[in-house]
Structure formats: C-alpha cells, structure tokens
C-alpha atoms as one frame of an Amber mdcrd trajectory, in Angstrom:
protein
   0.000   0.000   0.000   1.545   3.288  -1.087   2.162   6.299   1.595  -0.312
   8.154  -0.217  -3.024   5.743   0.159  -2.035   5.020   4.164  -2.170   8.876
   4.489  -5.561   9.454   2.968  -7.036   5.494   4.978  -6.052   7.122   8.623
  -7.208  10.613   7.662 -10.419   9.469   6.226 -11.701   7.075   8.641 -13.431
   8.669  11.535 -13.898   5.925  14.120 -16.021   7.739  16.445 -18.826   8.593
  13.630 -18.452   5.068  12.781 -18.931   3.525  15.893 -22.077   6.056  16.058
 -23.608   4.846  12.612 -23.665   0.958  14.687 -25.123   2.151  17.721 -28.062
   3.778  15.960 -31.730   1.984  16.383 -29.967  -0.540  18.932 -30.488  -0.652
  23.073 -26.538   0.744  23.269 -26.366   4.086  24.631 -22.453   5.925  23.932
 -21.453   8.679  26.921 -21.137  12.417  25.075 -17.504  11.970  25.767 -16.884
   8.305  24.294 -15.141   9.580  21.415 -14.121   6.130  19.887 -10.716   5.820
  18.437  -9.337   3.210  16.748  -7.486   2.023  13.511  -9.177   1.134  10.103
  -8.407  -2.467   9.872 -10.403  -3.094  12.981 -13.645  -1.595  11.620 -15.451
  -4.934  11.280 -14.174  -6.615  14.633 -15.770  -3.763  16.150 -18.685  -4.088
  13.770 -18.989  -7.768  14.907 -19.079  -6.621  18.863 -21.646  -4.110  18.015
 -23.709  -6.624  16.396 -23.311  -8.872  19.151 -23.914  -6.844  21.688 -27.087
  -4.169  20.307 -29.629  -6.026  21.705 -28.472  -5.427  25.433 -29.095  -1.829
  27.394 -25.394  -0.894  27.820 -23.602   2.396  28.225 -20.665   2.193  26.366
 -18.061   4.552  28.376 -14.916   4.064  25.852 -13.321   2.334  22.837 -10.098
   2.826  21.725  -6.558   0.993  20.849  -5.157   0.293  23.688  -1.361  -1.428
  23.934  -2.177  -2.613  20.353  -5.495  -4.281  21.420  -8.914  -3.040  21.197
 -10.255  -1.960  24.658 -13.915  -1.577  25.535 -15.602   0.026  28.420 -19.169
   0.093  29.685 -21.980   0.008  32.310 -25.028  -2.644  32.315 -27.740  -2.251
  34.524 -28.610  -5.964  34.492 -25.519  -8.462  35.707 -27.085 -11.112  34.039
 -26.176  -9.888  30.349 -23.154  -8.659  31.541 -21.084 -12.167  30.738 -22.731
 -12.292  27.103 -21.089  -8.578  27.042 -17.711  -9.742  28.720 -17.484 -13.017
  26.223 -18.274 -10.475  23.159 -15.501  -8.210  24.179 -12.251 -10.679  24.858
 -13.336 -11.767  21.634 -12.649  -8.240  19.885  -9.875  -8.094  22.188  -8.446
 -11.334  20.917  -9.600 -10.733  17.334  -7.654  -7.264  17.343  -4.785  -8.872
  18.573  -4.158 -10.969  15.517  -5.489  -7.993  13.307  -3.337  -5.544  10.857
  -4.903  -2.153  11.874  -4.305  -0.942   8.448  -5.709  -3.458   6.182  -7.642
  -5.600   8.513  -6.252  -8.855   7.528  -5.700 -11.365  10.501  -1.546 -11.887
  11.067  -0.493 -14.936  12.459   2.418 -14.362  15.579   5.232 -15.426  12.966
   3.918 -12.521  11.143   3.920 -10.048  13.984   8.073  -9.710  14.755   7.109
  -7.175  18.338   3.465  -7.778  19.993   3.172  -3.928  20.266   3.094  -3.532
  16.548  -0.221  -2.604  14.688   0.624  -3.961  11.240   1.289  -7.088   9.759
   4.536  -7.619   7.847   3.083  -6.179   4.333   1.545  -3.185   5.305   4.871
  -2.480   7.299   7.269  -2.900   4.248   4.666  -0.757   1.763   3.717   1.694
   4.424   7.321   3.476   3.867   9.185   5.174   6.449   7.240   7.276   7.922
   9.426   8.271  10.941   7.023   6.384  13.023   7.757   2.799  15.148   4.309
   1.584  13.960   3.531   1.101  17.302   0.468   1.806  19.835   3.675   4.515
  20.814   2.670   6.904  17.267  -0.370   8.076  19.183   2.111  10.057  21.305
C-alpha cells in the first residue's frame, strides 16, 4: 500500500462517527464523551461486537486501541447480560490482537516480529518510512 493511500485510509476514517452509525436503532447508549478511536483495519471486529452486543441496554463509556489491542468500556444495569457482554468483548480483544490495523487482515504471531506492533509484515514494508515505530507509541 503506497504512503499516499495510508495517508488518505487514517485521515479518512473517523472511528467515532463510525462507531455512532452501529449504535443507531440498537439498546446501546455511547457517553457524550466516548469519542471512539481506533485504527481502520479493525472496523469490522468492532462491527462484529456491536452486532453482538445491540440487543443489550449498555452504556458504552470508551473504545479505543489500547497497547495494540482493542479496549472496551461500559456500564449494564442488568448483571445477568453482563457475561454475554464480557465473552463479546475478549473476543474483539483477541480478534484485534491478531489484526493488521491498516488493512484488517488477521496476522499470524510469525507474522507479527514485536506484539506492540499494529501492522502485519506487508503493510509495514509498503507503508514506507514514515518516521514512526508503527507502534500503539505513534499516538504520542
């Protein structure tokens, strides 16, 4: 994938509206100040735990890349649910873990070289050097 392409991907992609468009006409309710952030290539794993999870009266209180896995917080009234919300999570968690966050394609751990980094051996070698550690670390 070219620089140019990367560039216009990350700049593009607005997480938080996304994450928005999901939550409409389901029982999940997002905080004013969720303001969900997270890379591209984990669109549909967070798509999938919407999905799972829209039929259940949650708050969601945050969503965002965390250590180079997707982290979810929220707030359920009912503690019964809550374990059908806990299971849906680790697996976006888990899922994210073994996920490029630029093209969304699931690495394998021979692909990954550090566990902190966010791409998958392709997307590292075409993304260029960028002056960046494609790491969780970028953010900062």
């Amino acid at each position: 994938m070219s620089d140019l392409l990367n560039n216009f991907l990350e700049e593009s992609f607005d997480s938080d509206s996304y994450v928005k468009k999901l939550c409409e006409n389901t029982k999940l309710f997002l905080r004013l100040n969720t303001n969900a952030q997270f890379p591209i290539g984990w669109k549909y794993i967070v798509e999938e735990l919407i999905n799972t999870i829209k039929n259940y009266p949650i708050s969601i209180t945050k969503i965002n890349d965390s250590f180079s896995l997707l982290e979810v917080k929220f707030e359920i009234e009912k503690p019964t649910k809550e374990v059908c919300v806990w299971r849906a999570i680790d697996k976006a968690r888990t899922d994210s873990a073994c996920t490029c966050a630029l093209c969304g394609e699931e690495m394998r751990s021979r692909q990954r070289s550090n566990p902190f980094e966010l791409l998958c051996v392709e997307c590292k070698k075409t993304a260029g050097k960028l002056g960046k550690t494609q790491t969780w670390l970028d953010k900062y």
